[in-house]
SEMIVO-570456 format. One record per residue (C-alpha): x, y, z; residue in three letters. Coordinates in pm, 1 decimal. Layout:
SEMIVO-570456
<pt><u>X</u><v>Y</v><w>Z</w><bator>ALA</bator></pt>
...
This chain:
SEMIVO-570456
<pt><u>7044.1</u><v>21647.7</v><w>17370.0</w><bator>UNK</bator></pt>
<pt><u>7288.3</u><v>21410.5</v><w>17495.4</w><bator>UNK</bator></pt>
<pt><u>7403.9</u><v>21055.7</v><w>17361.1</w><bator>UNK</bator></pt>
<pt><u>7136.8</u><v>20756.4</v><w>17364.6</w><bator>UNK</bator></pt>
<pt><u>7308.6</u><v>20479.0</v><w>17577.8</w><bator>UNK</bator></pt>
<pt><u>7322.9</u><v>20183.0</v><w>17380.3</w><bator>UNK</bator></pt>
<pt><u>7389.5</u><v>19907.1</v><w>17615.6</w><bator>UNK</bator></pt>
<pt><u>7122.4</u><v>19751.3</v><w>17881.0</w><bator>UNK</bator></pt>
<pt><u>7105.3</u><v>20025.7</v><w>18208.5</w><bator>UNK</bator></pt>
<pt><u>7154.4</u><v>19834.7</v><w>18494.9</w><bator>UNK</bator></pt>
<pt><u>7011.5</u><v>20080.1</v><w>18758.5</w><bator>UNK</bator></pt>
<pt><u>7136.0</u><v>20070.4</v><w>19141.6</w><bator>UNK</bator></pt>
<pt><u>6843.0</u><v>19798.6</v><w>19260.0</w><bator>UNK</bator></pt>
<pt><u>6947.8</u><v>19571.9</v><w>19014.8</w><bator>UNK</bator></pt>
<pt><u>6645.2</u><v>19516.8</v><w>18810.0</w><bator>UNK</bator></pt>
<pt><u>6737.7</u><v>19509.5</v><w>18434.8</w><bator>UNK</bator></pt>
<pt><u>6595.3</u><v>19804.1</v><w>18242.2</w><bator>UNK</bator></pt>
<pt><u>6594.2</u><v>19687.6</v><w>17827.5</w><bator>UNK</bator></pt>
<pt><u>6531.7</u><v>19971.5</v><w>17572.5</w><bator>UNK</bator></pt>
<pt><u>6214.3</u><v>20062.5</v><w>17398.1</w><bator>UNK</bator></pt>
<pt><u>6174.1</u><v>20050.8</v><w>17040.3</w><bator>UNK</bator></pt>
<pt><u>6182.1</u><v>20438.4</v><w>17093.9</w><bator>UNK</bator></pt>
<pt><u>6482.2</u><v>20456.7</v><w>17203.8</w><bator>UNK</bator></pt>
<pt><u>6646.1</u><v>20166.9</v><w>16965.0</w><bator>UNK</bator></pt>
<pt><u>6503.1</u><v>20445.1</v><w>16707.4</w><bator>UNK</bator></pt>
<pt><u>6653.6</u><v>20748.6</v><w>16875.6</w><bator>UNK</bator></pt>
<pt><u>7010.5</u><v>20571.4</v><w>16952.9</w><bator>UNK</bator></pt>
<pt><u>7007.0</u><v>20445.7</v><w>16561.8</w><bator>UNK</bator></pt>
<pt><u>6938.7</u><v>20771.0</v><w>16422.5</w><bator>UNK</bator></pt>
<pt><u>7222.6</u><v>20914.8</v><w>16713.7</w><bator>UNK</bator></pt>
<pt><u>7452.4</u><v>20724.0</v><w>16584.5</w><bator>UNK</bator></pt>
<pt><u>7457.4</u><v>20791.3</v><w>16219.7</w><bator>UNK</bator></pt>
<pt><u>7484.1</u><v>21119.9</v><w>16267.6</w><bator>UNK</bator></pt>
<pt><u>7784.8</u><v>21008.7</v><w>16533.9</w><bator>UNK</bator></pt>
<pt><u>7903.9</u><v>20845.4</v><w>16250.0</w><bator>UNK</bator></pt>
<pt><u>7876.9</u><v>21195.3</v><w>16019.9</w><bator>UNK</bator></pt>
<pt><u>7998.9</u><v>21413.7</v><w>16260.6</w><bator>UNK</bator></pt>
<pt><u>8337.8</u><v>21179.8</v><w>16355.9</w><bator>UNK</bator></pt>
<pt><u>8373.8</u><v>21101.9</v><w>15916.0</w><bator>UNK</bator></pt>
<pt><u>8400.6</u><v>20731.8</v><w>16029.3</w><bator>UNK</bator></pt>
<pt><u>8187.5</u><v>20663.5</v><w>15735.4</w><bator>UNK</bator></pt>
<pt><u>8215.3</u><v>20300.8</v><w>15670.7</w><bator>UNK</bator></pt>
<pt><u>8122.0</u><v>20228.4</v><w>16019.4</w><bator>UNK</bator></pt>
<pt><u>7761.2</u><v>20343.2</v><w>15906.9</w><bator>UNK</bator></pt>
<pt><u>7729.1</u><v>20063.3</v><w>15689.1</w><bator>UNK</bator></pt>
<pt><u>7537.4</u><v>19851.9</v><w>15963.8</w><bator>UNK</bator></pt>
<pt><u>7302.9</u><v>20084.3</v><w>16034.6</w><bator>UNK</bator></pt>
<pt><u>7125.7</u><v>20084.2</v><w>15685.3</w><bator>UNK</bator></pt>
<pt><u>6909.8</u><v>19797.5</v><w>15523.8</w><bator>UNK</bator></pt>
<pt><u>7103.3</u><v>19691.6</v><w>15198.7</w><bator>UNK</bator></pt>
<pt><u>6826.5</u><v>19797.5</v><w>14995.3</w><bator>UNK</bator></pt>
<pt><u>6799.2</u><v>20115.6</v><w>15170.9</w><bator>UNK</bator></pt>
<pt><u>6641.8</u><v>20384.9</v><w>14967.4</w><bator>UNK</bator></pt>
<pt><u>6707.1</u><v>20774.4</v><w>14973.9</w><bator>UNK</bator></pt>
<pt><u>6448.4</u><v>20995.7</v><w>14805.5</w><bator>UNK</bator></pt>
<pt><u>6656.1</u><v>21318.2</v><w>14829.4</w><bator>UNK</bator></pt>
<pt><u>6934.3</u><v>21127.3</v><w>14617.2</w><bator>UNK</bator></pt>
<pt><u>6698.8</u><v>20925.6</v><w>14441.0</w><bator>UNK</bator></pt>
<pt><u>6942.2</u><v>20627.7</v><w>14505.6</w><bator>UNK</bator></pt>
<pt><u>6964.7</u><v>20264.6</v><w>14647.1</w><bator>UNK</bator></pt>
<pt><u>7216.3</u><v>20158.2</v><w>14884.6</w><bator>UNK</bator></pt>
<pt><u>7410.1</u><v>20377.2</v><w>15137.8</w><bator>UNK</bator></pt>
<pt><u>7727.7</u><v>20393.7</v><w>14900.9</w><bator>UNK</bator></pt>
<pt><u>7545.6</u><v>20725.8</v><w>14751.2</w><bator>UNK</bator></pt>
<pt><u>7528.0</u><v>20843.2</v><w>15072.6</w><bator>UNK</bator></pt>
<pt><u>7854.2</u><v>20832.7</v><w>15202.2</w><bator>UNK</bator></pt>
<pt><u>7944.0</u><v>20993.0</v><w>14885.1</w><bator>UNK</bator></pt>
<pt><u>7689.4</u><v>21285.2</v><w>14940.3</w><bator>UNK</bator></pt>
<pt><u>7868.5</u><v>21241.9</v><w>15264.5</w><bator>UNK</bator></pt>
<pt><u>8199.0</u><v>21289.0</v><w>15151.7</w><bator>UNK</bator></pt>
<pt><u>8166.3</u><v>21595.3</v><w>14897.6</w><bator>UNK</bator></pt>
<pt><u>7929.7</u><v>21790.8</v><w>15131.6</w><bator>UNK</bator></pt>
<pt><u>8220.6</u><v>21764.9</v><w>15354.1</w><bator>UNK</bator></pt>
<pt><u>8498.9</u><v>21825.0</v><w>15100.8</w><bator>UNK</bator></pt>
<pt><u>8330.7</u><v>22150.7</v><w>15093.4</w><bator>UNK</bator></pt>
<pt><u>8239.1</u><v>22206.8</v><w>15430.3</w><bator>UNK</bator></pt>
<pt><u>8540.1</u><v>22025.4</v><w>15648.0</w><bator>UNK</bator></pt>
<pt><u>8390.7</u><v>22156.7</v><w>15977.3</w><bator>UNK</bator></pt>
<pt><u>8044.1</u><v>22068.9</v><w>15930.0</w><bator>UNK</bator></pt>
<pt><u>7833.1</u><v>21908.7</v><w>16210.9</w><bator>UNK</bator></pt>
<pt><u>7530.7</u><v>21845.7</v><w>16283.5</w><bator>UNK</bator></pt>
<pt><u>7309.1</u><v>21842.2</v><w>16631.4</w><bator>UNK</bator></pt>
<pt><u>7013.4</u><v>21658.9</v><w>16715.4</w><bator>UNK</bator></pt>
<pt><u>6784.9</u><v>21943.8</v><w>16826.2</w><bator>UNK</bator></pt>
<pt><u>6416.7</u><v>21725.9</v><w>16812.8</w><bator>UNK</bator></pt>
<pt><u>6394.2</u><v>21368.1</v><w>16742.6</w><bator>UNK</bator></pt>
<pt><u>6046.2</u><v>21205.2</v><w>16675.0</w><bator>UNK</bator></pt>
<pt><u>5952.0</u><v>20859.7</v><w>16669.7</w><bator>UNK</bator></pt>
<pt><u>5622.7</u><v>20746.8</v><w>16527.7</w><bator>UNK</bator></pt>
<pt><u>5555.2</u><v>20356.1</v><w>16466.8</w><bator>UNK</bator></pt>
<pt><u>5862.6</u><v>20260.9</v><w>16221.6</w><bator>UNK</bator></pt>
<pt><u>5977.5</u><v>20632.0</v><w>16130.5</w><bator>UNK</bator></pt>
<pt><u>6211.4</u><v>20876.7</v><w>16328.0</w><bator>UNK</bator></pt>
<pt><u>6205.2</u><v>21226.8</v><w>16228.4</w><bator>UNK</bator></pt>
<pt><u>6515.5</u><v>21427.7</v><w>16337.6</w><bator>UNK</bator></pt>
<pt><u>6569.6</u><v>21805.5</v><w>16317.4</w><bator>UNK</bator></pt>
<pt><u>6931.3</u><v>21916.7</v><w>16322.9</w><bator>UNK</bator></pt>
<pt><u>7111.6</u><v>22243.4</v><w>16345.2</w><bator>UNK</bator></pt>
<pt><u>7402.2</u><v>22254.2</v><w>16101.8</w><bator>UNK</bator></pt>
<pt><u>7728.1</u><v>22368.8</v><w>16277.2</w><bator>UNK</bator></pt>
<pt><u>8081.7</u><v>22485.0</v><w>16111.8</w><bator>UNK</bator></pt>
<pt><u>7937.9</u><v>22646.7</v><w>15773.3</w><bator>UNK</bator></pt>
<pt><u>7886.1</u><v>22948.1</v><w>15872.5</w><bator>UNK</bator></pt>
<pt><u>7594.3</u><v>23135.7</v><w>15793.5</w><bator>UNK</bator></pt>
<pt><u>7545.4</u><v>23467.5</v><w>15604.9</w><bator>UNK</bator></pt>
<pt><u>7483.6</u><v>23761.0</v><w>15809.6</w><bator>UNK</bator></pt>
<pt><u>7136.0</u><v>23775.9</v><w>15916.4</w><bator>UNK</bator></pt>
<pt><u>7079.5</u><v>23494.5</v><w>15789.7</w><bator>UNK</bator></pt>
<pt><u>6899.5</u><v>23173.4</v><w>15988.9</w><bator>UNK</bator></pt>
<pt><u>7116.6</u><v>22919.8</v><w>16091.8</w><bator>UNK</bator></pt>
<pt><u>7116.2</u><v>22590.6</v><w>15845.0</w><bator>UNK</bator></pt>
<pt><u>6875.8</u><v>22343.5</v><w>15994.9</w><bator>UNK</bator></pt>
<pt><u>6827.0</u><v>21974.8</v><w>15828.1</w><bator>UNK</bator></pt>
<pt><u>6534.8</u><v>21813.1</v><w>15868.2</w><bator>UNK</bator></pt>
<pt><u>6512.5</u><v>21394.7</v><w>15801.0</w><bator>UNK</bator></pt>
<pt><u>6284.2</u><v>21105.8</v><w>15801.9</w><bator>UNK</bator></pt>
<pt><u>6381.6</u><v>20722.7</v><w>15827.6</w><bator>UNK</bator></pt>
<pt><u>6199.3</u><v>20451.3</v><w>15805.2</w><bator>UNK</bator></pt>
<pt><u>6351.7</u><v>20170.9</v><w>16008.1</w><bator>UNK</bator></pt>
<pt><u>6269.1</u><v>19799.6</v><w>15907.1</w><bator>UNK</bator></pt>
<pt><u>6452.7</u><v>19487.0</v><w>16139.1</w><bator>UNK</bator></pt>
<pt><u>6661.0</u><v>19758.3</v><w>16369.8</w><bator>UNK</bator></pt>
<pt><u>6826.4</u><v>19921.6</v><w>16019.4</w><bator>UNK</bator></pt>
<pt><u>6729.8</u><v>20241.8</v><w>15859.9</w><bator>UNK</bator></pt>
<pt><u>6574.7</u><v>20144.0</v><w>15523.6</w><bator>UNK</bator></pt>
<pt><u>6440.4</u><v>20498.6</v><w>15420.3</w><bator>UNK</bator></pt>
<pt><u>6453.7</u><v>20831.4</v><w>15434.0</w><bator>UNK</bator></pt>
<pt><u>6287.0</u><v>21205.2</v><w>15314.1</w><bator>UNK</bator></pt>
<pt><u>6503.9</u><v>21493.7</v><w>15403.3</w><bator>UNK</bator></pt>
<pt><u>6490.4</u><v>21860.6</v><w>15324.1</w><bator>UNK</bator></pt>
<pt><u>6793.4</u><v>22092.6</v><w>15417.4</w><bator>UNK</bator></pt>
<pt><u>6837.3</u><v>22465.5</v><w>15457.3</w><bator>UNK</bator></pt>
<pt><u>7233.0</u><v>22420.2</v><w>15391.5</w><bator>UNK</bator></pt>
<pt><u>7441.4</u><v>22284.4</v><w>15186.7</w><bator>UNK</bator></pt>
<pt><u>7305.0</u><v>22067.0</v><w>14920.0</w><bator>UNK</bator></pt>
<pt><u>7501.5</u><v>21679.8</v><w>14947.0</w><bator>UNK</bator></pt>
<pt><u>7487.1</u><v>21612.6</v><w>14594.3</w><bator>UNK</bator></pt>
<pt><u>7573.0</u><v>21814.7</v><w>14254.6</w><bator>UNK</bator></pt>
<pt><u>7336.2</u><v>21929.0</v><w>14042.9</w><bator>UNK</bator></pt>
């Protein structure tokens, strides 16, 4: 799947083509994992509501994030991930994701990550996730 454009199209007849919620949702969700994938961290910060809530962390805010961020990556440097199937439903995205640079044990599936977000005002506020990798937080 290639990158969501994020700017206005302006196709070769001139008429202005503006983006869908849809694809506001896909390009959002495109971009934090842009955001992942690069470790510019901080420059997720305006992508999440300030009172955006994680159920897999249990938390509030996107400061536990970045630090599930940050040690999944401490122990995994070459992790990435790939948008592979992105839903959008109403106010929720659902994104499916192969994991890349872990390595997998032999015969073993490939790690896949599967999240949902709730957006609210053009920010993701929420999200459900369930992983068949690494695990972003200790135990």
């Amino acid at each position: 799947m290639g990158a969501a454009v994020l700017a206005t199209i302006r196709p070769t007849n001139h008429e202005v083509m503006t983006m869908t919620p849809r694809d506001d949702a896909i390009a959002l969700v495109l971009k934090m994992q842009e955001c992942f994938n690069t470790r510019r961290f901080d420059q997720a910060d305006d992508l999440f509501t300030t009172g955006f809530y994680s159920h897999p962390l249990g938390t509030t805010g996107i400061e536990a994030g970045k630090d599930a961020w940050r040690a999944v990556v401490s122990q995994f440097p070459g992790m990435q991930v790939v948008a592979e199937d992105i839903l959008v439903d109403g106010d929720k995205v659902a994104i499916r994701s192969s994991v890349e640079g872990i390595g997998a044990p032999e015969g073993e599936a490939r790690p896949e990550l599967i999240e949902i977000f709730r957006i609210d005002d053009g920010r993701l506020a929420e999200t459900w996730g369930i992983t068949g990798g690494p695990r972003p937080r200790h135990d």
